[in-house]
Every structure is written in C-alpha cells, then in structure tokens.
DOFI-617865 format. One record per residue: residue number from 1; x, y, z of N, C-alpha, C in turn. Coordinates in Angstrom, 1 decimal, decimal comma, always signed. Example, Ala and Ser with C-alpha at 12.3 -4.5 7.8 and 13.67 -1.06 7.14 Angstrom:
2
resi n_east n_north n_up ca_east ca_north ca_up c_east c_north c_up
1 +13,2 -5,7 +7,8 +12,3 -4,5 +7,8 +13,2 -3,3 +7,8
2 +12,8 -2,2 +7,1 +13,7 -1,1 +7,1 +12,9 +0,0 +7,9
END
This chain:
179
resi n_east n_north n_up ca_east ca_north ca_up c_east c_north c_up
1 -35,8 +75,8 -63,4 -37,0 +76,4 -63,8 -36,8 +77,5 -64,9
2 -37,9 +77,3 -65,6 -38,0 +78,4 -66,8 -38,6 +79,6 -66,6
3 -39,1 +80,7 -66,9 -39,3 +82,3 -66,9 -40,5 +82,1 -67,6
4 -41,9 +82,0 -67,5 -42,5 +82,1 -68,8 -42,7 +83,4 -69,3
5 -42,6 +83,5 -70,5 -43,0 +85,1 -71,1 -44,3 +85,6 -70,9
6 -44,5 +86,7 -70,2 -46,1 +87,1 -70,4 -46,2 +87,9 -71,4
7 -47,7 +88,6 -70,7 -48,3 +89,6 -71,9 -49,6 +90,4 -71,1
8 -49,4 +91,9 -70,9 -50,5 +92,4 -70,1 -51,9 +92,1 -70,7
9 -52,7 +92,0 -69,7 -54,4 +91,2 -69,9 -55,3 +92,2 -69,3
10 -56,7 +92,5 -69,9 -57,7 +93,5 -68,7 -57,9 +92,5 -67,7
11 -58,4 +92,9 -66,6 -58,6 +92,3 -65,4 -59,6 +91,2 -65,3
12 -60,9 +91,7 -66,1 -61,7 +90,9 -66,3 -61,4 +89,4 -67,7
13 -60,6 +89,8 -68,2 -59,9 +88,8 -69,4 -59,6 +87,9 -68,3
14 -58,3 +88,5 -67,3 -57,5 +87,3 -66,3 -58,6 +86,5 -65,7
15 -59,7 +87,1 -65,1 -60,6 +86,6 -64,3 -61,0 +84,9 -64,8
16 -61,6 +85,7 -66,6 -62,4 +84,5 -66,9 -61,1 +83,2 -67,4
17 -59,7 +83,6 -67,5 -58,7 +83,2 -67,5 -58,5 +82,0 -66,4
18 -58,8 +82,1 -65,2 -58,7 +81,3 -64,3 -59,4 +79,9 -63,9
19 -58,9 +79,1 -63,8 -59,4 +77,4 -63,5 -61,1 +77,3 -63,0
20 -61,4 +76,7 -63,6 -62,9 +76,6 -63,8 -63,2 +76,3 -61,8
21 -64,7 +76,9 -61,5 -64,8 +76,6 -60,6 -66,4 +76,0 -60,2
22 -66,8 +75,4 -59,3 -67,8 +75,1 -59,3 -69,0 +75,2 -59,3
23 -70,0 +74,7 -60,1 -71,3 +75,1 -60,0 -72,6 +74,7 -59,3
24 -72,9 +75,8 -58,4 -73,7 +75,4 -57,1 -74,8 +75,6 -57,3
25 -76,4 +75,2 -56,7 -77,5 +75,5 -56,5 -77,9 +75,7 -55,2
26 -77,9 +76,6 -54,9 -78,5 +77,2 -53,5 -80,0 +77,0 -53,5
27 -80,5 +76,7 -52,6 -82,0 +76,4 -52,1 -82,0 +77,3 -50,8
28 -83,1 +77,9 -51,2 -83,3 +78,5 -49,4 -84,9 +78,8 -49,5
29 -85,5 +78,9 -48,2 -86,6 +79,1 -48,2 -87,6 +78,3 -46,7
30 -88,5 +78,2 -46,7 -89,5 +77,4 -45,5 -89,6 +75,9 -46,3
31 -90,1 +75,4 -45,0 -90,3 +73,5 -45,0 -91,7 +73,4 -45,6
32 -92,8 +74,2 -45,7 -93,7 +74,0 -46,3 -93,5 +74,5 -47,7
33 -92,9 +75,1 -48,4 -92,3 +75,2 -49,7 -93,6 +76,5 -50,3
34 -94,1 +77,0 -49,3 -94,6 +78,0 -49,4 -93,7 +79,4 -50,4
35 -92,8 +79,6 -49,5 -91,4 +80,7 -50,4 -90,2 +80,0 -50,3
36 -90,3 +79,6 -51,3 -88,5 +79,2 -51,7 -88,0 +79,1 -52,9
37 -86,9 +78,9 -53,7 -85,9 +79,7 -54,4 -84,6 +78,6 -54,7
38 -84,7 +78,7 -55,8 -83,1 +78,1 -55,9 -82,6 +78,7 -57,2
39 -81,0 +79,1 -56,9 -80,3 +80,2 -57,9 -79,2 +79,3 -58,2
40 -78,9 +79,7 -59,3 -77,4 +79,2 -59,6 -75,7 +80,0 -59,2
41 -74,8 +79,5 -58,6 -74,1 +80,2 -57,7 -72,8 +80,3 -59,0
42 -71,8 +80,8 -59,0 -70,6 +80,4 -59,5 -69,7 +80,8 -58,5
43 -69,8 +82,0 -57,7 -69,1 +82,2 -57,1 -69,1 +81,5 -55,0
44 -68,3 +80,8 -55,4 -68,0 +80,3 -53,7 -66,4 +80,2 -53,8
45 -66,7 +80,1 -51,9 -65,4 +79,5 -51,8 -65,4 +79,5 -50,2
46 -63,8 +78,5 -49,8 -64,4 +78,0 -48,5 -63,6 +79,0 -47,9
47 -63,5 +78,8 -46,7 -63,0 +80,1 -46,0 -62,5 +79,7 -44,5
48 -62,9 +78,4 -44,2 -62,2 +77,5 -42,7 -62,6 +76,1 -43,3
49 -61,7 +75,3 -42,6 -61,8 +74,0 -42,5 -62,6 +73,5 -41,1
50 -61,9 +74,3 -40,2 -62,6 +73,8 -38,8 -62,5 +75,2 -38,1
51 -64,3 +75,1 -38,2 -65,2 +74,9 -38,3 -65,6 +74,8 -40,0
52 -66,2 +74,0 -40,6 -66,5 +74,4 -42,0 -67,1 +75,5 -42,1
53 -66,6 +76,8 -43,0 -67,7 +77,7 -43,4 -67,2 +77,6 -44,7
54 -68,0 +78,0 -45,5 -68,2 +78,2 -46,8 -68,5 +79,7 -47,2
55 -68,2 +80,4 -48,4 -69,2 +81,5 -48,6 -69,5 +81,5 -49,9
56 -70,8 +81,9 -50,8 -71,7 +82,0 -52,0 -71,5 +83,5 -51,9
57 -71,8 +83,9 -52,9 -72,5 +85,1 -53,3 -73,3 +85,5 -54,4
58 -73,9 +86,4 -54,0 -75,4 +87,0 -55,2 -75,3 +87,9 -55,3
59 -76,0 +88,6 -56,2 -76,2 +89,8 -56,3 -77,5 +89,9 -56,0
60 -77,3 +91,5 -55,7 -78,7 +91,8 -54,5 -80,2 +91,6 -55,3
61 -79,7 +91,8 -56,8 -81,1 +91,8 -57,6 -82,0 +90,6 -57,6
62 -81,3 +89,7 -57,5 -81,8 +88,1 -57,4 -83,0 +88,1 -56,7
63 -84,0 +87,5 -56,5 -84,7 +86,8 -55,7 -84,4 +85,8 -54,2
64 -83,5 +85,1 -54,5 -82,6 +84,3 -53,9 -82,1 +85,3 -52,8
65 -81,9 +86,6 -53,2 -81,4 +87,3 -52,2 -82,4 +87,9 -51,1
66 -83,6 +88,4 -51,5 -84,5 +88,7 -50,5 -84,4 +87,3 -49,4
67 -84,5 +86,0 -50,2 -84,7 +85,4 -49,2 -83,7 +84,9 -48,9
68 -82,3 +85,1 -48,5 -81,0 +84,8 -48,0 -81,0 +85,9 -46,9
69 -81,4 +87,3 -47,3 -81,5 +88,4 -46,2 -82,6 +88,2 -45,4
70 -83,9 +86,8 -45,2 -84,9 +87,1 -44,7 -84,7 +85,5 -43,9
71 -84,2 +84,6 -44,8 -84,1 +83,0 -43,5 -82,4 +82,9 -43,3
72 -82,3 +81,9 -42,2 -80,8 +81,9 -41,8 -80,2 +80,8 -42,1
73 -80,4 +80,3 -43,3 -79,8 +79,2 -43,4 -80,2 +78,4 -44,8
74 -79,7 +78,3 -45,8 -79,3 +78,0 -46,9 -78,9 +76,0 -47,3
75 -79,2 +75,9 -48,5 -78,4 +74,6 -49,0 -77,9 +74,9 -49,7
76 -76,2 +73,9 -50,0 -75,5 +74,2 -51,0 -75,7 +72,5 -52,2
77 -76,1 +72,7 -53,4 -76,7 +71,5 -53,9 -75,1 +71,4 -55,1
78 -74,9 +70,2 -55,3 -73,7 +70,4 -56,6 -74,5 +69,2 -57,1
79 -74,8 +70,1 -58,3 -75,6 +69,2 -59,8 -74,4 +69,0 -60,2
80 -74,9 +67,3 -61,0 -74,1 +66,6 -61,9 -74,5 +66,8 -63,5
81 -73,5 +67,0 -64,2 -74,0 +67,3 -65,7 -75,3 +66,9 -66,4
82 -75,9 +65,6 -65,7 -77,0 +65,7 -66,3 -78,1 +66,8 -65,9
83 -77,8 +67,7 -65,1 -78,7 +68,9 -64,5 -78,6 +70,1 -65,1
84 -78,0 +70,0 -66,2 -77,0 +71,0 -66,6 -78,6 +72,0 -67,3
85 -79,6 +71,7 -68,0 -80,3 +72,3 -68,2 -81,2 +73,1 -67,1
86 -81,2 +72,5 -65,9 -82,0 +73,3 -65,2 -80,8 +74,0 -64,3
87 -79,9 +73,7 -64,4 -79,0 +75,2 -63,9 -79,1 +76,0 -64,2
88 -79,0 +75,6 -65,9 -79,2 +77,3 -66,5 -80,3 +78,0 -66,6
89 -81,6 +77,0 -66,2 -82,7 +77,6 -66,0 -82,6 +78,7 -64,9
90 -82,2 +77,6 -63,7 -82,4 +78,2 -62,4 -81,4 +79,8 -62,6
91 -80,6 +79,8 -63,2 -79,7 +81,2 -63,5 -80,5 +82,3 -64,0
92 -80,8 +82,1 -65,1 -81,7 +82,8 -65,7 -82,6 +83,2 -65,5
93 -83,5 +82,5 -65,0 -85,2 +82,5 -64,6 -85,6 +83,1 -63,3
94 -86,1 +84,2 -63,2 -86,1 +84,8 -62,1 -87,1 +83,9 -60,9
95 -87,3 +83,6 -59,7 -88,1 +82,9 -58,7 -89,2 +83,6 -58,2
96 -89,4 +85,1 -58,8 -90,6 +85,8 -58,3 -91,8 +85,4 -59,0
97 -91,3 +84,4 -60,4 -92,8 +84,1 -60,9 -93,2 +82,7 -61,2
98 -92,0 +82,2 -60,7 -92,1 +80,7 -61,0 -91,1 +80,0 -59,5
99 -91,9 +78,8 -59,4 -91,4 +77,7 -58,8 -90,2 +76,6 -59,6
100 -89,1 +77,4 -58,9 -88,4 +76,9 -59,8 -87,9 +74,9 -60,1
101 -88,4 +74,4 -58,6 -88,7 +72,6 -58,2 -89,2 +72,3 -59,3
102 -90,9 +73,4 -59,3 -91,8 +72,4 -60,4 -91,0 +72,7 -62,0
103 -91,2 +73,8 -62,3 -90,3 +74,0 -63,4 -89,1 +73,6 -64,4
104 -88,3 +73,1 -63,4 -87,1 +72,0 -63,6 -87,4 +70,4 -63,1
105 -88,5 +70,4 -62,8 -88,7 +68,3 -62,5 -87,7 +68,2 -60,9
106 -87,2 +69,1 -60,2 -86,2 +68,8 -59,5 -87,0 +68,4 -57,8
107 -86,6 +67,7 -57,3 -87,6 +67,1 -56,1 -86,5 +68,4 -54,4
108 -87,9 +68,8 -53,9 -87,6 +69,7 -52,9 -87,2 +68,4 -51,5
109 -86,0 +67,6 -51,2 -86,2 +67,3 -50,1 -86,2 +68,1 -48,8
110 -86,6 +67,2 -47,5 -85,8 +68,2 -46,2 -85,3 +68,1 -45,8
111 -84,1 +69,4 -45,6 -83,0 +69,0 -44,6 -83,3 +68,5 -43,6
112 -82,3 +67,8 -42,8 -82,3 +66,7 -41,4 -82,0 +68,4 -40,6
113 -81,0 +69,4 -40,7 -81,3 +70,5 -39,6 -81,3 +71,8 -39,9
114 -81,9 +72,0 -41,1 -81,7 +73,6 -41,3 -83,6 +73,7 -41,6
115 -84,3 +74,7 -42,2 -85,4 +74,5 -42,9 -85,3 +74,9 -44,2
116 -84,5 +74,9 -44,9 -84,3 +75,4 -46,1 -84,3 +73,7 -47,1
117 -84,7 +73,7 -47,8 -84,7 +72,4 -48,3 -83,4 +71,9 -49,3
118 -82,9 +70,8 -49,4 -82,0 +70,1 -50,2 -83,3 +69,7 -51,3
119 -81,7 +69,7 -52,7 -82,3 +69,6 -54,2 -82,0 +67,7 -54,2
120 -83,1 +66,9 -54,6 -83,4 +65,5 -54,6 -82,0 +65,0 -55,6
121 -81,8 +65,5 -56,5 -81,2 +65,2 -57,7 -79,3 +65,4 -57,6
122 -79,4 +66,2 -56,5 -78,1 +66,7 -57,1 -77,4 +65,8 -56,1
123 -75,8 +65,8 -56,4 -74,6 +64,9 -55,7 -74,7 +65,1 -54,5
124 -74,7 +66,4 -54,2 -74,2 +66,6 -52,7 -74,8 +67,9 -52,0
125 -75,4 +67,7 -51,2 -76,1 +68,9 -50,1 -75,5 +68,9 -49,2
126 -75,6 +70,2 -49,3 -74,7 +70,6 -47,4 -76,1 +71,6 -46,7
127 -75,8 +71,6 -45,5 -77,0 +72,3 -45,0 -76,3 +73,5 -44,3
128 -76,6 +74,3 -44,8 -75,5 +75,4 -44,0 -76,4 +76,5 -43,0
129 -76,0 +77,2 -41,9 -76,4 +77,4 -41,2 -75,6 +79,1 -41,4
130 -76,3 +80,7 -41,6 -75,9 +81,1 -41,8 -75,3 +82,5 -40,8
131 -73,9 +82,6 -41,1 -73,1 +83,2 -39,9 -73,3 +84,8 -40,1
132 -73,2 +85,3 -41,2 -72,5 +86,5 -41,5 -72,6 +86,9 -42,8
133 -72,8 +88,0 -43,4 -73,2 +88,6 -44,9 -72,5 +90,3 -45,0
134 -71,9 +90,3 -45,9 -71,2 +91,7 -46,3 -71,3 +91,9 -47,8
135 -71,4 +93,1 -48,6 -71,1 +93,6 -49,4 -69,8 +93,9 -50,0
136 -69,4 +93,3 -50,9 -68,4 +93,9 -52,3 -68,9 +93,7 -53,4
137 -68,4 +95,3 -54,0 -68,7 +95,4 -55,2 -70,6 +94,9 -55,7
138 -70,9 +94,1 -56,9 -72,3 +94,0 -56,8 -72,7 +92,4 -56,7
139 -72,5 +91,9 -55,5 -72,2 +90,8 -54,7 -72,6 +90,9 -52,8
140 -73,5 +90,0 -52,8 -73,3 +90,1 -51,2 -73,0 +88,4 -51,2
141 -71,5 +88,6 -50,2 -71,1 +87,5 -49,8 -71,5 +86,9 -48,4
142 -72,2 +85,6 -48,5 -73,1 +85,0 -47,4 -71,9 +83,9 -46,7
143 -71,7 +84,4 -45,4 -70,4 +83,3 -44,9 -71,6 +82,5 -43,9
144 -71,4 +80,9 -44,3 -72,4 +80,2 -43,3 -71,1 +78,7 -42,9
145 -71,8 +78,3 -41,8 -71,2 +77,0 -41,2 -71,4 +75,8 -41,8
146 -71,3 +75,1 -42,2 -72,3 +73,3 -42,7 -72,0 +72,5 -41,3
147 -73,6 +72,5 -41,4 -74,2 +72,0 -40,5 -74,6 +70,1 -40,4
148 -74,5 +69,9 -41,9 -74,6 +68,7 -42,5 -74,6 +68,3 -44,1
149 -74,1 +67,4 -44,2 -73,9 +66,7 -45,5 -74,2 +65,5 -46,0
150 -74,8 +66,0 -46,9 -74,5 +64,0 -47,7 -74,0 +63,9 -49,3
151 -73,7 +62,5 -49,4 -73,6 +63,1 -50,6 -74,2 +61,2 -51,4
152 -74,1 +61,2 -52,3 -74,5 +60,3 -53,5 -73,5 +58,9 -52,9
153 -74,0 +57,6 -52,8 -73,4 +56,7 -51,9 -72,3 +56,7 -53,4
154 -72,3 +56,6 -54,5 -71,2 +56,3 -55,9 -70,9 +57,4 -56,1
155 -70,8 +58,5 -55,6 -70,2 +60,1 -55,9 -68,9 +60,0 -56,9
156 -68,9 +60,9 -57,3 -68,1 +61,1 -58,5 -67,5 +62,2 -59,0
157 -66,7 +62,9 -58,6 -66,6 +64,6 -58,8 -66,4 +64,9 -60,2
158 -66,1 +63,5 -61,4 -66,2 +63,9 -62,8 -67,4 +63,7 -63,4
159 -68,3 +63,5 -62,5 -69,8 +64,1 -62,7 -70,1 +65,6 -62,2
160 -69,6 +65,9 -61,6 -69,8 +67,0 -60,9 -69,6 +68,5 -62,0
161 -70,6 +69,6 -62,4 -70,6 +70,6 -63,0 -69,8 +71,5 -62,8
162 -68,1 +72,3 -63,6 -67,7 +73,3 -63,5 -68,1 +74,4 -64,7
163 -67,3 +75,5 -64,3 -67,6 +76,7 -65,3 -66,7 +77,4 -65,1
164 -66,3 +77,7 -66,5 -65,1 +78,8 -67,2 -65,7 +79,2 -68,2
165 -65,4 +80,5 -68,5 -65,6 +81,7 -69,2 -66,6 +80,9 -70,4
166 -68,1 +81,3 -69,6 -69,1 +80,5 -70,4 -69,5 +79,7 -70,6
167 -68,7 +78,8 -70,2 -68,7 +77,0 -70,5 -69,1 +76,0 -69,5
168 -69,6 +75,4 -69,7 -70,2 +74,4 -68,6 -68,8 +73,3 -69,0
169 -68,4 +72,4 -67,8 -67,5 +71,1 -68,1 -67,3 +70,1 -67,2
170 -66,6 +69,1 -66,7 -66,3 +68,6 -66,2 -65,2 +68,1 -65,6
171 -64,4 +67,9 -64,8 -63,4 +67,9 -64,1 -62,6 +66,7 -65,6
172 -61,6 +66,8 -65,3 -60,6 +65,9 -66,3 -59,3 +64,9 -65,0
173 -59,1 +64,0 -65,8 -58,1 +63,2 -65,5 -57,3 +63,6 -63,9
174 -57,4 +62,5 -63,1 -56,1 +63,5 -62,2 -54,8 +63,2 -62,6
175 -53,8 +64,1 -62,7 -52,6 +64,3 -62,7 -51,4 +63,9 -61,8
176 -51,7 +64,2 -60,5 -50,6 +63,4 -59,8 -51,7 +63,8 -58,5
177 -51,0 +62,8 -57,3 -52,1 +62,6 -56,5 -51,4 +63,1 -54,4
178 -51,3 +63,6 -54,1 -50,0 +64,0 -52,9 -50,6 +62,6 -52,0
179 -49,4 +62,2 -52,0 -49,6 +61,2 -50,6 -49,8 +61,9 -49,0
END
C-alpha cells in the first residue's frame, strides 16, 4: 500500500467532499390531506438493522417540521430522476402556502399503516413510525422504525436520485460485488 499525499481542507469543503448521498422526500401529515407536507431530505442515515430505524433531519424552520413535531409518523419517498424537478421544488418551496401534491403533479397515496401518506411516483416508500427526535446544531434529527415498504416491482437504484456538492446524479457502474 501506498501513503496518499494530503492537503489541509475547511470542514465544510470535506463535507461537500464526501460520496454523494441520497435524495429523500418525506411526506407527513393526516389521511384526509387536509395538512400535509412533503420536504426534500439530504440528510439521512440508518442507524439499526434490526429493528429498522432510519433517521432524516430538518431544520426547524421548515414547515415539514411543525408537522414532524405534531404527527408520529412520517414517509420516506426515493424519487427517481425523472422527479428531479419537483424535488427541487419541494426543497425550495415552502408548504405553508402551497400544496405541494398539487403543485408538483405528484399523487398522495395511503399508507397500509402509518397516516401520513406515500408519494404515487416515487421508487420506494417506507412508512416509518416515529421513535425519538433531538437537536444538533440547526437540524433536528427524527429517529423512526419502518414499519413498511414497497418498492417499484422493476426497481432500479440507477434510477434512483443522489446529491453531492450541488448536483443532482445518479448511482454509476458497480465495481466489485462481495459474495
């Protein structure tokens, strides 16, 4: 093995430095679609196998977040690049003045056991059930269980949306594969 030569980086340089990671749409809200919300996530990550939990985070200014702190249970949606315009909608666009379903063409299904509704379009819903929420930094991180999934009977995870420093992409080639 070789030594590679570095070079000191600001923190935030390394950050956006690091392997692209997934791009989520969270739905939360009631079954009558009375108040509900869907935000664009970047930051997750899982945190058990068994039991599945997952965790997202927001920041508190969102919309998304009143209603994360007000229902208990959440969907995690993963858009495929053709969604890629109403992600960035849904990022952008705040949910206090708009519906963001009708807005983006995107269809509200119902989860089979949470009440928060799954996004019609995207690969894969998980229905998460939610455990636990803390504060770092300007982020509150929401730890929930999945409760259920489905996903697209032809799934495809090089359809599936990542993001690095700005960029929207898509997964590349596999490399080697561990037996």
């Amino acid at each position: 093995m070789v030594e590679i030569e570095k070079v000191d980086v600001q923190h935030m340089d390394a950050i956006q430095m690091l392997p692209p990671s997934p791009v989520l749409l969270v739905a939360v809200g009631d079954k009558e679609g009375t108040e509900r919300n869907i935000v664009t996530i970047g930051m997750f990550n899982l945190f058990s196998l068994k039991p599945p939990i997952i965790g997202i985070a927001v920041m508190t200014s969102r919309q998304s977040y009143k209603f994360l702190e007000e229902y208990d249970n959440f969907t995690i949606n993963v858009p495929g690049k053709d969604l890629i315009d109403a992600v960035i909608l849904c990022g952008q666009k705040s949910g206090k003045n708009i519906d963001k379903f009708k807005e983006t063409g995107m269809t509200p299904v119902p989860s089979k056991r949470i009440s928060s509704p799954k996004i019609g379009e995207c690969l894969i819903n998980m229905e998460c059930k939610k455990l636990e929420s803390f504060e770092k930094g300007d982020h509150t991180w929401y730890l929930a269980k999945v409760v259920h999934t489905d996903a697209a009977i032809e799934y495809d995870r090089r359809e599936a949306l990542l993001f690095w420093d700005g960029e929207f992409r898509t997964a590349g080639p596999i490399l080697k594969k561990l037996e």
